[in-house]
C-alpha angles and dihedrals in degrees: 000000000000126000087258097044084046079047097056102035085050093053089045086058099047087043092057090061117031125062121275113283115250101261113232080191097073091032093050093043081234124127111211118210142174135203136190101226125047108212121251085227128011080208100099090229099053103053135037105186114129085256097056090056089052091060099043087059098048102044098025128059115202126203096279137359124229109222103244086209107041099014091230109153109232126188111250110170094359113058097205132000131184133193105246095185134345092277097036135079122182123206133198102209119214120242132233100035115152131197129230085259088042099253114148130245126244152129097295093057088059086046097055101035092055098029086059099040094050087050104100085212092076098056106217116193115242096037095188095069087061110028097091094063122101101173154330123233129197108213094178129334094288096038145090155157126207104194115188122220084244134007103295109186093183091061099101092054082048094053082046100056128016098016102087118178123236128197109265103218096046086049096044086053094042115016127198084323104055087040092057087045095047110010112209119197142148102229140119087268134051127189117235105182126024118188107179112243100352112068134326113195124197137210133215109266096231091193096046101146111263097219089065112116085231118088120243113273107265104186109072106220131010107195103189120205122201112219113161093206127086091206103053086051093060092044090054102040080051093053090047094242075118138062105175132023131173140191093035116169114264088242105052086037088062089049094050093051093078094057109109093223105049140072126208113200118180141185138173109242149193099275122105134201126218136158100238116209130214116220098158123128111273094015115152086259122052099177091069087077081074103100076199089059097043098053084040091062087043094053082042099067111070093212096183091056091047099047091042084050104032120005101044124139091106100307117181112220101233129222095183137049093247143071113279088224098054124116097255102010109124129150089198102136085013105133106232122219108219122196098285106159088165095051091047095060091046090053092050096054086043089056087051094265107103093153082042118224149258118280135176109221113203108213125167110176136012094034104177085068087055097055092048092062092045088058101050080047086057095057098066095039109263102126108206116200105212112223098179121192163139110316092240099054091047082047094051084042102061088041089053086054086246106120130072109190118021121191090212128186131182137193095188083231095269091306114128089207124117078214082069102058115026110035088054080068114032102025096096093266135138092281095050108108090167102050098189101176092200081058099046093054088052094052087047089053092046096048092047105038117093100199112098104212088042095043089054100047084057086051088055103041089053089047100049086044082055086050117042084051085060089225083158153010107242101206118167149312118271119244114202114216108205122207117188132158108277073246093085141079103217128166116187128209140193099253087069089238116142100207094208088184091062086056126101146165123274 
């Protein structure tokens, strides 16, 4: 047991026994909480690590908002909207709207937001949220058209989720850099201090606009600290230096439910898991070009004993690379690998390994069940070397061809859209390490064709292809397990999206 571990166990203990601390958080009108993964940018278009959305949906507003309950759309900064033509959408913008820095709202700042961000030159992060658009068009001041290259019929769940709206002027001056230094939103949320890659707090936004479809903020002050071990953020939520923590591991969760101040909330979410395989030309293992190897390594991992001891919290096992819930994501005709430890070794010395071979496996979060997977790996003779990291770096790693095995996992940024998860991964992006140019057409077909029943049986046809080549292991969903003081009114939702500004104080 490490000095942390002993830390934490030690604080459990002593949690177990003494009276609930007296909370500064509550006092102080300040929520403390603590995350895993610092992002690589606080700006919504440079990051996609889970934080960096967080942040985009407390201190941002988008055109709409998409219900998480009910999935209505409602009009945030835009009051009404209509579809012109299959690749238009028309918005009537609501007046009256102010920045953090005071700047208004208005069309411009949807022009250049989403004129920047389309642009391939600027490199936004996660290309797929911004590549359908063509342009965007101001008709007045309170007024605009966002018009798609093809018919896209996902773009409103898009416009209600990742595309968050910046103020023109304050991004022309300062770009993705300034914005990272000193975030400007609108939201219900601003942030008052960034220190890159320690902590960022936010503030209430005391003039957020009252039409919005979002409560007022409620909690006067987050203050969110980044601390990349697990162990170090129970020992602190026990010792009442924090208030909220997410993500924490199914074992420790079910620990934490018997001390008398916390409270641990759990769900199961939209994000899926899967082991992602490189079989590009001059990757760092050759041997995973073997379709033999690949579905090896698939029959090798016993998923259901690793989501009933580890994973928990209502996890579903996946057959497919996509949310189950997604518009278009199915795993009907998708051939299943079942634990099969016999078979995989079968299919190694088939493939010419029969004392398997050496891996590096890239993980960035949840790393027990990492190193589960790595064991039952083991056992038929494949040794993965774990090289566990930021998301960011792991993420730089796989585009530069320079990661095997990746324990991927992936939260379609809020949007319920089967366009939102595989082809980020299969699309012939930066993320494709598989570049299978017959999958590829089918996701293209899918993402651009407005006819439902059409639109599905792409999807299928581009799944089952994934599937049958065996590019990747599809394992579970991820359930998140919350743990917060007994002090806080917390909901949570299966986006995996913490709405700071529905919390309040007990």
């Amino acid at each position: 047991m490490t000095p942390i571990q002993k830390l934490a166990a030690g604080a459990l203990a002593a949690a177990l026994v003494v009276a609930a601390p007296a909370w500064a958080g509550k006092k102080n009108d300040t929520l403390n909480m603590a995350y895993d993964q610092a992002p690589e940018s606080v700006d919504p278009y440079f990051n996609n690590v889970r934080i960096g959305v967080i942040l985009t949906a407390n201190v941002w507003d988008t055109l709409l908002y998409r219900d998480p309950v009910t999935h209505e759309y409602k009009g945030q900064l835009a009051k009404s909207w209509r579809q012109v033509d299959d690749k238009t959408l028309e918005f009537e913008l609501r007046q009256g709207i102010k920045f953090h820095n005071g700047e208004d709202f208005d069309a411009d700042s949807v022009v250049h937001t989403l004129t920047f961000v389309a642009d391939p030159a600027n490199k936004a992060v996660t290309q797929q949220n911004v590549q359908w658009i063509q342009r965007v068009d101001k008709i007045d001041r309170y007024k605009v058209r966002v018009v798609s290259k093809e018919p896209f019929p996902a773009a409103k769940d898009y416009l209600a989720t990742t595309l968050a709206i910046l103020p023109a002027r304050y991004y022309k001056e300062v770009g993705p850099k300034g914005m990272n230094a000193k975030p400007i939103g609108s939201g219900p949320y601003k942030v008052v201090e960034h220190v890159p890659g320690k902590s960022i707090t936010l503030e209430k936004f005391d003039g957020y606009f009252r039409e919005s479809p979002r409560t007022q903020p409620k909690i006067g002050k987050v203050r969110i600290r980044f601390i990349p071990d697990r162990q170090t953020q129970m020992a602190e939520v026990l010792a009442g230096g924090e208030e909220f923590i997410m993500h924490v591991p199914k074992d420790q969760a079910e620990k934490l439910q018997a001390v008398p101040h916390l409270q641990v909330l759990s769900g199961n979410t939209m994000r899926i898991v899967f082991l992602q395989m490189n079989t590009l030309d001059g990757a760092p293992a050759p041997q995973l070009k073997d379709l033999r190897v690949r579905k090896a390594i698939a029959h090798a991992i016993d998923r259901e004993a690793i989501i009933k001891n580890i994973v928990g919290g209502g996890a579903e096992m996946l057959h497919t690379i996509c949310t189950p819930s997604q518009v278009g994501c199915t795993h009907e005709g998708a051939p299943v690998y079942k634990y099969d430890p016999a078979l995989a070794k079968k299919l190694l010395a088939e493939a010419g390994y029969p004392n398997g071979f050496e891996v590096d496996i890239h993980a960035y979060r949840e790393r027990n069940q990492t190193e589960a997977i790595i064991n039952y790996l083991q056992a038929v003779g494949i040794k993965a070397k774990l090289n566990f990291m930021q998301y960011a770096a792991m993420r730089d790693q796989v585009r530069a061809n320079k990661a095997a095995l990746v324990h991927q996992t992936w939260g379609s940024n809020l949007v319920n859209d089967t366009s939102a998860s595989t082809p980020v991964y299969y699309g012939g992006g930066a993320d494709d390490i598989a570049r299978n140019p017959q999958i590829k057409d089918l996701l293209d077909k899918g993402d651009h064709t407005v006819e439902p029943k059409a639109r599905n049986e792409y999807y299928k046809k581009a799944l089952n292809l994934i599937a049958e080549n065996a590019y990747s292991v599809p394992l579970w969903s991820l359930p998140v397990y919350y743990v917060a003081t007994r002090e806080l009114n917390f909901r949570p939702y299966a986006d995996e999206l913490p709405r700071l500004w529905e919390m309040s104080w007990k």
